[in-house]
Structure formats: structure tokens, C-alpha cells
mmJSON file of the N, C-alpha and C atoms, coordinates in Angstrom:
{"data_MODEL":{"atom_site":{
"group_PDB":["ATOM","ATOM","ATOM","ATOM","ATOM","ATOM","ATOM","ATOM","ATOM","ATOM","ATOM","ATOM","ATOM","ATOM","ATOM","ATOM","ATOM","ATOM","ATOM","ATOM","ATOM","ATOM","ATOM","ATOM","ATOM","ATOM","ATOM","ATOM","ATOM","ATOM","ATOM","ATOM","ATOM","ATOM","ATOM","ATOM","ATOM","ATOM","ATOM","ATOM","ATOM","ATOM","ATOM","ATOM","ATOM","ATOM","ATOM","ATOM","ATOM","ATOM","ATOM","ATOM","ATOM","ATOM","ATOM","ATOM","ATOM","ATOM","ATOM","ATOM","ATOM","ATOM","ATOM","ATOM","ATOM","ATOM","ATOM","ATOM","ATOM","ATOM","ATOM","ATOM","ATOM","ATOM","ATOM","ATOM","ATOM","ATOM","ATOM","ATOM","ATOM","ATOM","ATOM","ATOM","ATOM","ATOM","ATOM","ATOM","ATOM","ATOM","ATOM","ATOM","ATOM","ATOM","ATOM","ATOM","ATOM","ATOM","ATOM","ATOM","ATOM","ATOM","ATOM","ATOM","ATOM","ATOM","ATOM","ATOM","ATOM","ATOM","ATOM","ATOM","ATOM","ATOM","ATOM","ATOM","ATOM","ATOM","ATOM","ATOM","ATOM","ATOM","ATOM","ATOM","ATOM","ATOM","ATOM","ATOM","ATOM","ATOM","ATOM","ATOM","ATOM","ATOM","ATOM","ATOM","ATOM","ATOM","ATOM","ATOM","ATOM","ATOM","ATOM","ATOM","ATOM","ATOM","ATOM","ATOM","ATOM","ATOM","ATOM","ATOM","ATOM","ATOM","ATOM","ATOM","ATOM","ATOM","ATOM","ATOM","ATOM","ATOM","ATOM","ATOM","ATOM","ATOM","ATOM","ATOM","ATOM","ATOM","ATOM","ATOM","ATOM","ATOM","ATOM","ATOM","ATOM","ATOM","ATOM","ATOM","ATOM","ATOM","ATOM","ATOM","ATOM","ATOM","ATOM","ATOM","ATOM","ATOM","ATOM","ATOM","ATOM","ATOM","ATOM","ATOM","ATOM","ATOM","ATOM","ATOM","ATOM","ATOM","ATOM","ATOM","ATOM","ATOM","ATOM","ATOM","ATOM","ATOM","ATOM","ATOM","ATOM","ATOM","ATOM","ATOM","ATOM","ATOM","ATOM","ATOM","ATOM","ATOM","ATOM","ATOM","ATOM"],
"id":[1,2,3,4,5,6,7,8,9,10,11,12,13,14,15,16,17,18,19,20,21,22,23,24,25,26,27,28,29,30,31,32,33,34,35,36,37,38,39,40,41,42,43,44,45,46,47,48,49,50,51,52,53,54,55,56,57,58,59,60,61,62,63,64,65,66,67,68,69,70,71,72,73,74,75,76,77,78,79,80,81,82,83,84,85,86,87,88,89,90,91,92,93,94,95,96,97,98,99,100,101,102,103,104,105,106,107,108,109,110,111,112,113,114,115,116,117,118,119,120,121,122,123,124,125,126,127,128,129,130,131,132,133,134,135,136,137,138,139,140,141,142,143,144,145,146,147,148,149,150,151,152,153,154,155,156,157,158,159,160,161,162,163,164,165,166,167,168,169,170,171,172,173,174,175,176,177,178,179,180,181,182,183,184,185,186,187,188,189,190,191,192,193,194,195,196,197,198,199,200,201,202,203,204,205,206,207,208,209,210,211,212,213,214,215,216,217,218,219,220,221,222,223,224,225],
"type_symbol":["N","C","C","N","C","C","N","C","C","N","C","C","N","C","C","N","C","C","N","C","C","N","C","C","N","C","C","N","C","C","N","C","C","N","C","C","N","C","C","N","C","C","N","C","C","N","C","C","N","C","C","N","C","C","N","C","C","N","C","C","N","C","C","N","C","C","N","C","C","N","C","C","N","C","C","N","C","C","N","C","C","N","C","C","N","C","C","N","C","C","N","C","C","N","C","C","N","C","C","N","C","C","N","C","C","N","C","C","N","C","C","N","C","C","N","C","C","N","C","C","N","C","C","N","C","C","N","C","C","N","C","C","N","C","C","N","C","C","N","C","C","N","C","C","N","C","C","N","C","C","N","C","C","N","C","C","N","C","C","N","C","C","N","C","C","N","C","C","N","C","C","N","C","C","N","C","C","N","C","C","N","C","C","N","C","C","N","C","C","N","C","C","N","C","C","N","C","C","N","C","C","N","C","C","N","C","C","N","C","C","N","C","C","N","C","C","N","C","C","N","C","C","N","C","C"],
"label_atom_id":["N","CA","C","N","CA","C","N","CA","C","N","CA","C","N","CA","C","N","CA","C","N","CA","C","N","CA","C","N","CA","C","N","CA","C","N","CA","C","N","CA","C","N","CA","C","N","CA","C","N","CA","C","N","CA","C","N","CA","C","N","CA","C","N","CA","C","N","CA","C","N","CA","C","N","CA","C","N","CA","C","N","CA","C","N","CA","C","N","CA","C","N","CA","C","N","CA","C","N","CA","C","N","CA","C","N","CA","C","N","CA","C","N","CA","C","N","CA","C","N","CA","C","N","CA","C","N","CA","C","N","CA","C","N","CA","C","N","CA","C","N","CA","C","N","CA","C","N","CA","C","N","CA","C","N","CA","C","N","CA","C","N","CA","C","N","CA","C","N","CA","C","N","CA","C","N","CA","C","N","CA","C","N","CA","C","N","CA","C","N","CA","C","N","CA","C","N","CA","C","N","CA","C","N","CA","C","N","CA","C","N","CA","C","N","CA","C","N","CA","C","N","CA","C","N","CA","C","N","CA","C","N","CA","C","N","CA","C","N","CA","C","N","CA","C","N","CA","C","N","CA","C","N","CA","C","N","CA","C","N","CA","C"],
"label_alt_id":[null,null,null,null,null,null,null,null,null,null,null,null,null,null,null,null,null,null,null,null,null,null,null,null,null,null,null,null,null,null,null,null,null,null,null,null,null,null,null,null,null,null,null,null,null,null,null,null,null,null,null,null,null,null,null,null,null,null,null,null,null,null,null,null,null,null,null,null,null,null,null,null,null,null,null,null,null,null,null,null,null,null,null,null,null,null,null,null,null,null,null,null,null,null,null,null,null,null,null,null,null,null,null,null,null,null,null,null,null,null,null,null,null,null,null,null,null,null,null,null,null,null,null,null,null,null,null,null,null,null,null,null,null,null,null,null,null,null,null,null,null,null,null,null,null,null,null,null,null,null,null,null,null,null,null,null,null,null,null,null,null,null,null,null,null,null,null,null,null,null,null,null,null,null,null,null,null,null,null,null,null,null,null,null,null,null,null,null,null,null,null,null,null,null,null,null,null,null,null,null,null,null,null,null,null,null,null,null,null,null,null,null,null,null,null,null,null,null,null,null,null,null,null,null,null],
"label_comp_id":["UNK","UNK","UNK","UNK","UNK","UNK","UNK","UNK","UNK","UNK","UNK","UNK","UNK","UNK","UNK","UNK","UNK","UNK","UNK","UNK","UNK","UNK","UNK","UNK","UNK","UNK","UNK","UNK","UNK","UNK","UNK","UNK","UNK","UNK","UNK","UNK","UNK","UNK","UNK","UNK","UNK","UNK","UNK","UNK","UNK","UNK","UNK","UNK","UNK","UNK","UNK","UNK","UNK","UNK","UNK","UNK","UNK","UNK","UNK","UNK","UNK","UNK","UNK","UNK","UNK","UNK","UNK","UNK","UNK","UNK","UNK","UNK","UNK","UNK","UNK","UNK","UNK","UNK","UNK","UNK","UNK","UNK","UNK","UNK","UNK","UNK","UNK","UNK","UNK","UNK","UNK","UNK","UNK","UNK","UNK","UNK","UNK","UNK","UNK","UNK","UNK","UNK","UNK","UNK","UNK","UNK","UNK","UNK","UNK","UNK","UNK","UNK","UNK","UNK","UNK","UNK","UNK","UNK","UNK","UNK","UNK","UNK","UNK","UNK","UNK","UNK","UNK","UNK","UNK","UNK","UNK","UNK","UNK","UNK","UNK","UNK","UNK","UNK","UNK","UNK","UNK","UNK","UNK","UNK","UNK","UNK","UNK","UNK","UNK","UNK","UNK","UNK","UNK","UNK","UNK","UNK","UNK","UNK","UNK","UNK","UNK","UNK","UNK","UNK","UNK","UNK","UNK","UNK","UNK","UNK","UNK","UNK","UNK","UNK","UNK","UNK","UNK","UNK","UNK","UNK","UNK","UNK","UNK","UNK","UNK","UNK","UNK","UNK","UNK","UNK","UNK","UNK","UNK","UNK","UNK","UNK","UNK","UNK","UNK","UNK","UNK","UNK","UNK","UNK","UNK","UNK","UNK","UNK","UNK","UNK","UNK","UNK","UNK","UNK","UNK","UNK","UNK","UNK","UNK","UNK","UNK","UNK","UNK","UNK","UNK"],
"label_asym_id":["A","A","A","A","A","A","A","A","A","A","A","A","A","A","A","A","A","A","A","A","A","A","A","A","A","A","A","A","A","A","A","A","A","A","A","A","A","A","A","A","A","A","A","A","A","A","A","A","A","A","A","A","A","A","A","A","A","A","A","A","A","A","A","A","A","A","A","A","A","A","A","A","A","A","A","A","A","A","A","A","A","A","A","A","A","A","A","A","A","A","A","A","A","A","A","A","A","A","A","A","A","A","A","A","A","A","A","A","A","A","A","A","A","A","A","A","A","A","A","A","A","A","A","A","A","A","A","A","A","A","A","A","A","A","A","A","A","A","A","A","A","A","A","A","A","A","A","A","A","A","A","A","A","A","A","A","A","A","A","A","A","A","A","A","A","A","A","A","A","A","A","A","A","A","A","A","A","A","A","A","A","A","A","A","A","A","A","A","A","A","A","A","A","A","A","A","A","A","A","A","A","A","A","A","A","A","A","A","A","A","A","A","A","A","A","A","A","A","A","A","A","A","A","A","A"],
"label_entity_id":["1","1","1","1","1","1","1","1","1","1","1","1","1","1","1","1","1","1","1","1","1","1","1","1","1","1","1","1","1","1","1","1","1","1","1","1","1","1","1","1","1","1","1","1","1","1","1","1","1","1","1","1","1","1","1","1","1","1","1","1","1","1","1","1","1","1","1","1","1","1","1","1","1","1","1","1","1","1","1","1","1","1","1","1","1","1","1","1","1","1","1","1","1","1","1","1","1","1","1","1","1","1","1","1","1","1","1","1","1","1","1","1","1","1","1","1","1","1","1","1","1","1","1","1","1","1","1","1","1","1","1","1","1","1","1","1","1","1","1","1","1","1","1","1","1","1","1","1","1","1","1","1","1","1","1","1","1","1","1","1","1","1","1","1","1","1","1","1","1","1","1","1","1","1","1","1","1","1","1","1","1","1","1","1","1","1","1","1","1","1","1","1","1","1","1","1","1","1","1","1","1","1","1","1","1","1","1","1","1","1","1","1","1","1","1","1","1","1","1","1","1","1","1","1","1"],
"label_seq_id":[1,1,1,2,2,2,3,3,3,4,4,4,5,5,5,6,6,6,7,7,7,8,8,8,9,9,9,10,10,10,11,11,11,12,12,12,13,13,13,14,14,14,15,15,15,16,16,16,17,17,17,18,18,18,19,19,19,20,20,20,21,21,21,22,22,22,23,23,23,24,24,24,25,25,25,26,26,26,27,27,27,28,28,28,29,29,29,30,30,30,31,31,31,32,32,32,33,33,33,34,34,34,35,35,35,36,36,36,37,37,37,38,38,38,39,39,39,40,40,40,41,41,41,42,42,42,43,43,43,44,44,44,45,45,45,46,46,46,47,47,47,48,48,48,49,49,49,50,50,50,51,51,51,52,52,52,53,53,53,54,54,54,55,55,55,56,56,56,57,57,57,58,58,58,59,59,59,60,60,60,61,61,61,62,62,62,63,63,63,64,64,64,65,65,65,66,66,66,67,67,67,68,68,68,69,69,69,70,70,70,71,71,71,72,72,72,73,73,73,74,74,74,75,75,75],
"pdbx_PDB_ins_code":[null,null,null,null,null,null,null,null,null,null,null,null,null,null,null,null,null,null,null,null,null,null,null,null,null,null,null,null,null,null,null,null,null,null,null,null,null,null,null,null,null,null,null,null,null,null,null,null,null,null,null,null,null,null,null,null,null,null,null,null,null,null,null,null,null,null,null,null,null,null,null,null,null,null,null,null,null,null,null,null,null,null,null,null,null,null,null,null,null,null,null,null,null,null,null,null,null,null,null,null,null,null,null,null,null,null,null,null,null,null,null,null,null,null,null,null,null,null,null,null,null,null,null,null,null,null,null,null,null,null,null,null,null,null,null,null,null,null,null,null,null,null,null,null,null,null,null,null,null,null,null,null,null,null,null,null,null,null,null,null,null,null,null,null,null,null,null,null,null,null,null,null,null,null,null,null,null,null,null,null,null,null,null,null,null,null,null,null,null,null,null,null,null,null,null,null,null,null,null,null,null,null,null,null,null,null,null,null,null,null,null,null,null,null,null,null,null,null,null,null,null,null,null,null,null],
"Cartn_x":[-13.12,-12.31,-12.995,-12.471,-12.827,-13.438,-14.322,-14.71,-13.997,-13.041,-12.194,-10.61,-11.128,-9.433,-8.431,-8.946,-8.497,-8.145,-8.803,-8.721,-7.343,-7.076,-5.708,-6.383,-5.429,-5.986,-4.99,-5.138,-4.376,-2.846,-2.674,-0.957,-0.313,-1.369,-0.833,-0.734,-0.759,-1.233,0.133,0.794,1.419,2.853,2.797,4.178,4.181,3.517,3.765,4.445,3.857,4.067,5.677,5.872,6.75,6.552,5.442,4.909,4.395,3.899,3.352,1.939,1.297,-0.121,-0.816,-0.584,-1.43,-1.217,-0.116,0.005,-1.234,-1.025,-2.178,-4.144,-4.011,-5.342,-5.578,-5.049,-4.973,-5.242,-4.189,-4.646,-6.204,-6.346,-7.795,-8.958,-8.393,-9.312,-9.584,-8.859,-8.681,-9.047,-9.31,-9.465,-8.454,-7.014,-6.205,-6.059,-6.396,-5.891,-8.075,-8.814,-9.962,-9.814,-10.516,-10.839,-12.628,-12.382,-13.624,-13.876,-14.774,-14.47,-15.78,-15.739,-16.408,-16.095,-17.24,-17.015,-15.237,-15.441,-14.333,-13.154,-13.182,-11.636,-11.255,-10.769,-10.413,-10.218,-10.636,-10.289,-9.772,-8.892,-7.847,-7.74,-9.051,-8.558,-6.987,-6.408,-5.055,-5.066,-5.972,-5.462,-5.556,-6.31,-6.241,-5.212,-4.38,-3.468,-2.1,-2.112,-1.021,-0.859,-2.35,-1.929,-1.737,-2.06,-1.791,-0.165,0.521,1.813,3.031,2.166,2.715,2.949,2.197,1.762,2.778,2.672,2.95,4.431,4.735,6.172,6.135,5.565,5.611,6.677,7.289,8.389,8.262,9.638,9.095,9.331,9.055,8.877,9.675,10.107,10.641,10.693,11.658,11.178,11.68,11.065,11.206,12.906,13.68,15.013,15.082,15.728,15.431,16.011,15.41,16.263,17.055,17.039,17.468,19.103,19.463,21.107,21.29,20.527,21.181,21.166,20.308,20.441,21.47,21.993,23.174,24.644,24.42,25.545,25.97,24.652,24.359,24.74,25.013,25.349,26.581],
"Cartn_y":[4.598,4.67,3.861,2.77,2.108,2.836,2.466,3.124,3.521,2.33,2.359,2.343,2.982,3.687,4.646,5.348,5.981,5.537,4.084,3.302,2.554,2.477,2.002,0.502,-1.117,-2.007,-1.541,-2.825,-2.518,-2.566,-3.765,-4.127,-3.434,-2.552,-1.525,-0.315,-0.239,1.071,1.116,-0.304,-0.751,-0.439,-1.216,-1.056,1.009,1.456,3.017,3.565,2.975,3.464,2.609,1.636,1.197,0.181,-0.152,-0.746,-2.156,-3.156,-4.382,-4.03,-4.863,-4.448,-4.758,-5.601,-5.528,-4.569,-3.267,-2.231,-1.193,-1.44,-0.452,-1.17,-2.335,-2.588,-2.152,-2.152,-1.657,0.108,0.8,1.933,2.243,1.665,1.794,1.645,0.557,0.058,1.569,1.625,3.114,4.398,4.433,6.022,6.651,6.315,7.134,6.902,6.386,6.21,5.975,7.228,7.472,6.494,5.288,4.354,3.465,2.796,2.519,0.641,0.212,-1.281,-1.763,-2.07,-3.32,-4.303,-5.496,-6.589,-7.236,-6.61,-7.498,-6.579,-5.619,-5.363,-3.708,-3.239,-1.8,-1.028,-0.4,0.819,2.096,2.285,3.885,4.312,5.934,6.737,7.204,7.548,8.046,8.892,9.797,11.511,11.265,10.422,10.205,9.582,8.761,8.061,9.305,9.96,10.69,11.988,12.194,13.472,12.665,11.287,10.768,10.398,9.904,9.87,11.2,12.227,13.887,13.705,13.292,13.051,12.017,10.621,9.748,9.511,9.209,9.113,8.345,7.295,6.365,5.575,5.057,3.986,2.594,2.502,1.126,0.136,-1.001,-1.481,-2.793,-3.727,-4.659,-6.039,-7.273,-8.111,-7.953,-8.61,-8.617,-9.245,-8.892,-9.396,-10.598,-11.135,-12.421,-12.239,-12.23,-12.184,-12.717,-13.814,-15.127,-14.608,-14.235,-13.795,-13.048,-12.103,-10.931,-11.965,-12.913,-13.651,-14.64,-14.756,-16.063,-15.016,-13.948,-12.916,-12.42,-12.838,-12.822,-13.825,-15.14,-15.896,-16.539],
"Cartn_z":[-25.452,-24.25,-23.141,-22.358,-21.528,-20.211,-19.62,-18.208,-16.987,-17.099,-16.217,-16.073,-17.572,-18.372,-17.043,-15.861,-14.948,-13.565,-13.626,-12.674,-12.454,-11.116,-11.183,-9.799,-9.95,-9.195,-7.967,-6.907,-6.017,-6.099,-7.266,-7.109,-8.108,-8.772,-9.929,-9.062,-7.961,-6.815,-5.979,-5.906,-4.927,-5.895,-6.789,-7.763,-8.131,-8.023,-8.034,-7.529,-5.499,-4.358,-3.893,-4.696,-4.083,-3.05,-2.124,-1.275,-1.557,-0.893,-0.843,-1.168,-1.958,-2.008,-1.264,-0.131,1.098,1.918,1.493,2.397,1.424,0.527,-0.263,-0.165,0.243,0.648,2.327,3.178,4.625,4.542,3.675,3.423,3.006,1.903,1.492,2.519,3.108,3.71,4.627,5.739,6.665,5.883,4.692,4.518,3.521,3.737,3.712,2.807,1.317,0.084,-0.25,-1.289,-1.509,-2.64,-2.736,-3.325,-3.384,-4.315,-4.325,-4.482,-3.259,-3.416,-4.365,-5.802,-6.514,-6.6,-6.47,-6.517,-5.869,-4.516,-3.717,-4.105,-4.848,-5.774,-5.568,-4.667,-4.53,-6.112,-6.557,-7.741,-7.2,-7.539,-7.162,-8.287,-8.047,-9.574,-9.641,-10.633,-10.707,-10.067,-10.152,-9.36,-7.842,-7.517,-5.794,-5.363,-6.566,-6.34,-5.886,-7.379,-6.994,-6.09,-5.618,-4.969,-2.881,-3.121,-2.31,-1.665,-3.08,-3.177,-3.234,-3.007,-2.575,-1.524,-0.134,1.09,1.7,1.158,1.235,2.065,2.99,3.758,5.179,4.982,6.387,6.183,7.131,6.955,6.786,6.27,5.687,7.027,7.325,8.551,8.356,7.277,6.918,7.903,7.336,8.27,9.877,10.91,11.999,12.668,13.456,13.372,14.511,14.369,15.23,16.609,17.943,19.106,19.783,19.295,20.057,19.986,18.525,18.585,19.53,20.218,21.579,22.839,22.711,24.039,24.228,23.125,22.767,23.423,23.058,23.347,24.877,25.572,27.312,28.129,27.112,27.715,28.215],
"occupancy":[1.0,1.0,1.0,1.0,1.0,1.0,1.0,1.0,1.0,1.0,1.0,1.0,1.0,1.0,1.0,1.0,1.0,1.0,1.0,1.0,1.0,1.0,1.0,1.0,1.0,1.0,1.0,1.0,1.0,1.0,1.0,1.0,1.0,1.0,1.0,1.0,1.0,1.0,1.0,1.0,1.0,1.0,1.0,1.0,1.0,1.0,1.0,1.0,1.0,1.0,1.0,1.0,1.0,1.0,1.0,1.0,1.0,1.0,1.0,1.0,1.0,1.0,1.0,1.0,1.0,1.0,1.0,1.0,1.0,1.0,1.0,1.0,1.0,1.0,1.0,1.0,1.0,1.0,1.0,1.0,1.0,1.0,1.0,1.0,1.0,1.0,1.0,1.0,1.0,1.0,1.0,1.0,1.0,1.0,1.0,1.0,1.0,1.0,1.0,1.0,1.0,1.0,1.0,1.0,1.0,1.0,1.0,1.0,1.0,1.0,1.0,1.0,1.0,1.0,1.0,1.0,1.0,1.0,1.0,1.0,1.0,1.0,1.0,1.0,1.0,1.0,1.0,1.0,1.0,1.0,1.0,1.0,1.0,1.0,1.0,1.0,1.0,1.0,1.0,1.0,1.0,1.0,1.0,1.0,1.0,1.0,1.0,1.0,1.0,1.0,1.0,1.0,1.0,1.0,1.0,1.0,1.0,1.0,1.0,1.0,1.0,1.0,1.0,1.0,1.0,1.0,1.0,1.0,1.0,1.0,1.0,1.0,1.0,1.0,1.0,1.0,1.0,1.0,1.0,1.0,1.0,1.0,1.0,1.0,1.0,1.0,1.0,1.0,1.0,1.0,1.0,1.0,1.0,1.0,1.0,1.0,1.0,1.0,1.0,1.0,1.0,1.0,1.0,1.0,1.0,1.0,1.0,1.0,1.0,1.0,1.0,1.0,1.0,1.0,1.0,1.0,1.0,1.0,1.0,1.0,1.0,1.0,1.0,1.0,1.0],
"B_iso_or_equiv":[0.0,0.0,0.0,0.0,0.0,0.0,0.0,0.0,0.0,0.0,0.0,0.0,0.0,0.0,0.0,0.0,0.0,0.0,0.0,0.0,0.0,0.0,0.0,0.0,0.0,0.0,0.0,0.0,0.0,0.0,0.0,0.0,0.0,0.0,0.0,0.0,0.0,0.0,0.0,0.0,0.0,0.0,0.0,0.0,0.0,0.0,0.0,0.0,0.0,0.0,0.0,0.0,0.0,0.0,0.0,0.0,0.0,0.0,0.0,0.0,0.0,0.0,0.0,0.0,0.0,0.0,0.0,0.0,0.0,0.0,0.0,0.0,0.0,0.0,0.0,0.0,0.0,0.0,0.0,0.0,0.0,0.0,0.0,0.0,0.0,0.0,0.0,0.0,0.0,0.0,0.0,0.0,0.0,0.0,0.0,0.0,0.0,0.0,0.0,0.0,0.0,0.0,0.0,0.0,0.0,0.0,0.0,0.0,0.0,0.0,0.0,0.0,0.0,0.0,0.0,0.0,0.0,0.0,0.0,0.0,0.0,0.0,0.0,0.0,0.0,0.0,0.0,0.0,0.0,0.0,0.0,0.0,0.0,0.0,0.0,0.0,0.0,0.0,0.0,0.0,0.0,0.0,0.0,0.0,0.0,0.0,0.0,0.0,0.0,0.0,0.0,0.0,0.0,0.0,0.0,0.0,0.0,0.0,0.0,0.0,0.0,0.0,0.0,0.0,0.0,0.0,0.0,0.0,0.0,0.0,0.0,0.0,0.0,0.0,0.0,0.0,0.0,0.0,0.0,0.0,0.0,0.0,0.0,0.0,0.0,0.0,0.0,0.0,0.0,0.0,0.0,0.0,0.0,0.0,0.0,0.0,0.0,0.0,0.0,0.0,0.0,0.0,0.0,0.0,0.0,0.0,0.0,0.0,0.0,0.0,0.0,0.0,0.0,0.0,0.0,0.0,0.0,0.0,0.0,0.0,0.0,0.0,0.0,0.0,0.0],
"pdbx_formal_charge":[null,null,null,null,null,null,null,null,null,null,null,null,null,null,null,null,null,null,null,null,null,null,null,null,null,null,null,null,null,null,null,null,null,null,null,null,null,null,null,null,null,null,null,null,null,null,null,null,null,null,null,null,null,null,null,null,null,null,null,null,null,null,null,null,null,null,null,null,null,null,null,null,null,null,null,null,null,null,null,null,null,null,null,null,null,null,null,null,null,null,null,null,null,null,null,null,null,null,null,null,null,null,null,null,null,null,null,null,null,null,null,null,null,null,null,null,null,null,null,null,null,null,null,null,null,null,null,null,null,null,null,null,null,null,null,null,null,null,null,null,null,null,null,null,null,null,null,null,null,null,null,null,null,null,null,null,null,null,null,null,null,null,null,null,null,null,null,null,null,null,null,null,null,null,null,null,null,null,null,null,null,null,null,null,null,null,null,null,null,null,null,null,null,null,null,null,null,null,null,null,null,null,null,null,null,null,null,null,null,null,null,null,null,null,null,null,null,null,null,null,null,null,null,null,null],
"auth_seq_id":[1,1,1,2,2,2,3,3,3,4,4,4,5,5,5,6,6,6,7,7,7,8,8,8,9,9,9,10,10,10,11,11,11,12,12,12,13,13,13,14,14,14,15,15,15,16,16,16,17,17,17,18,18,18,19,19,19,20,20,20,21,21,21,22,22,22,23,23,23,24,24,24,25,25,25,26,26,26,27,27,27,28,28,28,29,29,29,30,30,30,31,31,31,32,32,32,33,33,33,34,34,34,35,35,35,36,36,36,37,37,37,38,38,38,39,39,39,40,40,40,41,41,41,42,42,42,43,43,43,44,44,44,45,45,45,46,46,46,47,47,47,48,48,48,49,49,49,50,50,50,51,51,51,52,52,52,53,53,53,54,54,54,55,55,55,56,56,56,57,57,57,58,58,58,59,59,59,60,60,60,61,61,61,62,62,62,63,63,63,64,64,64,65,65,65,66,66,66,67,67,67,68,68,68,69,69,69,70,70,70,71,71,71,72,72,72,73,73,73,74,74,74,75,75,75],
"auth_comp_id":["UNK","UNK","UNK","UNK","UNK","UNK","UNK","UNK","UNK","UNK","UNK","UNK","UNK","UNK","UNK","UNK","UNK","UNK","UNK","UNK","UNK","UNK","UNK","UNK","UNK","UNK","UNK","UNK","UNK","UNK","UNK","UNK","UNK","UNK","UNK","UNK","UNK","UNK","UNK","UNK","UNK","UNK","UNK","UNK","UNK","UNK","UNK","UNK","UNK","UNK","UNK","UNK","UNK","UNK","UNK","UNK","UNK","UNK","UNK","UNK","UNK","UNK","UNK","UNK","UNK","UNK","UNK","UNK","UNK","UNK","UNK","UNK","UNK","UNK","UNK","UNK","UNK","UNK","UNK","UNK","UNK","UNK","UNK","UNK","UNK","UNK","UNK","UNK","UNK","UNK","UNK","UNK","UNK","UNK","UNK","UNK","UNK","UNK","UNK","UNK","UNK","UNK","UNK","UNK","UNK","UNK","UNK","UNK","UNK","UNK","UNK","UNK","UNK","UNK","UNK","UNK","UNK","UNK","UNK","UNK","UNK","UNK","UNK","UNK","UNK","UNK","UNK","UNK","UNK","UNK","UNK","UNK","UNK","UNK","UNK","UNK","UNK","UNK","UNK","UNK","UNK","UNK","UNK","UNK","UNK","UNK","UNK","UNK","UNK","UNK","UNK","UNK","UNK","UNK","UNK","UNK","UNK","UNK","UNK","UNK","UNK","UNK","UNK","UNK","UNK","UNK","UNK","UNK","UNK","UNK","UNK","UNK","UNK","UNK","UNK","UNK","UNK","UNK","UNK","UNK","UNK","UNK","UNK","UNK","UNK","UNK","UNK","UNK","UNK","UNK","UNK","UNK","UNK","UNK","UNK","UNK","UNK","UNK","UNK","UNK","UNK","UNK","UNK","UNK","UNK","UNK","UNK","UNK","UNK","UNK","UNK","UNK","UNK","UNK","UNK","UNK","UNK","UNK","UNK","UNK","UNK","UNK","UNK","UNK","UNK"],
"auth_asym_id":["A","A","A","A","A","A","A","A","A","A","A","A","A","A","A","A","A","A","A","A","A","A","A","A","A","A","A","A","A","A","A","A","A","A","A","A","A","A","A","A","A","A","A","A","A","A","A","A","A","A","A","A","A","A","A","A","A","A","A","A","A","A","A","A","A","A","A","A","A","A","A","A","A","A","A","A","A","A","A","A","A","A","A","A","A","A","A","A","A","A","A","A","A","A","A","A","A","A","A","A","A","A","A","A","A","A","A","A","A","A","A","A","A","A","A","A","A","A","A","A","A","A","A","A","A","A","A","A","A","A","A","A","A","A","A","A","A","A","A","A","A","A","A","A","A","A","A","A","A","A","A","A","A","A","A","A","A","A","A","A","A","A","A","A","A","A","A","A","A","A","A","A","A","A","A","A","A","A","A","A","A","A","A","A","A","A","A","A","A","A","A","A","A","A","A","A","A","A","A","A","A","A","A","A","A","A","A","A","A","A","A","A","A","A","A","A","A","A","A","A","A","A","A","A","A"],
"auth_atom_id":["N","CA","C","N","CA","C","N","CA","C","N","CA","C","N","CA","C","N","CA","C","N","CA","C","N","CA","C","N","CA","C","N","CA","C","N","CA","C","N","CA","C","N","CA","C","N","CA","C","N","CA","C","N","CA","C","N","CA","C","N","CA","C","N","CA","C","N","CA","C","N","CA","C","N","CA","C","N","CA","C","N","CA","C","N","CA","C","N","CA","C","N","CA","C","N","CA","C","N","CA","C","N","CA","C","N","CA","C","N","CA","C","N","CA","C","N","CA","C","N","CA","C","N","CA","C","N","CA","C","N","CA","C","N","CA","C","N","CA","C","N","CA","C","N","CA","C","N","CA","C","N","CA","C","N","CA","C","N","CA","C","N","CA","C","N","CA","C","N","CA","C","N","CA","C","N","CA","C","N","CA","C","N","CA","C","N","CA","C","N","CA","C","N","CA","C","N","CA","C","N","CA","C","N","CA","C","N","CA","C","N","CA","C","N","CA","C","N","CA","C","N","CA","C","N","CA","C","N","CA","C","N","CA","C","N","CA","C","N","CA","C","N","CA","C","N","CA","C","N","CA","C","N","CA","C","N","CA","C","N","CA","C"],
"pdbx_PDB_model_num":[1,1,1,1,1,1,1,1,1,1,1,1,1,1,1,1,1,1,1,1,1,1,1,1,1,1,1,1,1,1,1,1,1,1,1,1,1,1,1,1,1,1,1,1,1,1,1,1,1,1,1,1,1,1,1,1,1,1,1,1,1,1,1,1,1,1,1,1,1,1,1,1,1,1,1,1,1,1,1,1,1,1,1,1,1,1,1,1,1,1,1,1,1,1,1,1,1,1,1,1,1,1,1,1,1,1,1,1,1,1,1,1,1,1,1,1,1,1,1,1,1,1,1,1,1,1,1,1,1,1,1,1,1,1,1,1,1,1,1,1,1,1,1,1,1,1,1,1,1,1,1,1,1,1,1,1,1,1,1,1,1,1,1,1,1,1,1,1,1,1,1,1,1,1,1,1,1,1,1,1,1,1,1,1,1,1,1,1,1,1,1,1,1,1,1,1,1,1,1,1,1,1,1,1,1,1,1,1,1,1,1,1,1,1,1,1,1,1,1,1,1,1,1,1,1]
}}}
């Protein structure tokens, strides 16, 4: 059995959560997802993963909407 048979990466963390995996490296980074950084590379055991994803309910924030259309509408 491999060592790191329990280990989950970041974009295997991210496709779980549903999220971008730069939202699951920002987490890590802060605390809020107990991970471990080797060699440059976050490791998320499974069980921290999922008792994380119990918790888990921030919104999703998506892209930014462009303003310029409300000002075209003022004019």
C-alpha cells in the first residue's frame, strides 16, 4: 500500500469540493482546510478533507459583471 494512498492533491481536493483549485490552495494556505505542504505541493488527508466539506458553504463569487452597461443606460 502506497504512503500516500490517503493523500488527496490540490486539484483532486478541488474537483470534490466543486471549487477552483486555487480556491483550495488559498484555503490551505489560511488554515481552514489542515493540510500539509511537501516539496511546493499541498497534501489533504481524506478525512480532513471530508469533515471539512460537512462545514463547507461559502459562496461562490463568479466572474465580475461589467459596468460600463449601467452607465450606457444613464445616458
Amino acid at each position: 500500500m502506497p504512503v500516500l494512498h490517503d493523500y488527496l492533491t490540490v486539484v483532486e481536493a478541488a474537483d470534490i469540493l466543486g471549487v477552483h483549485w486555487e480556491t483550495v490552495k488559498r484555503l490551505c494556505r489560511e488554515g481552514r482546510i489542515p493540510a500539509e505542504k511537501v516539496h511546493n505541493k499541498w497534501l489533504i488527508h481524506k478525512d480532513n478533507l471530508r469533515e471539512f466539506a460537512l462545514n463547507y458553504n461559502e459562496p461562490r463569487r463568479g466572474k465580475r459583471k461589467n459596468k460600463a452597461g449601467k452607465r450606457g443606460l444613464q445616458e
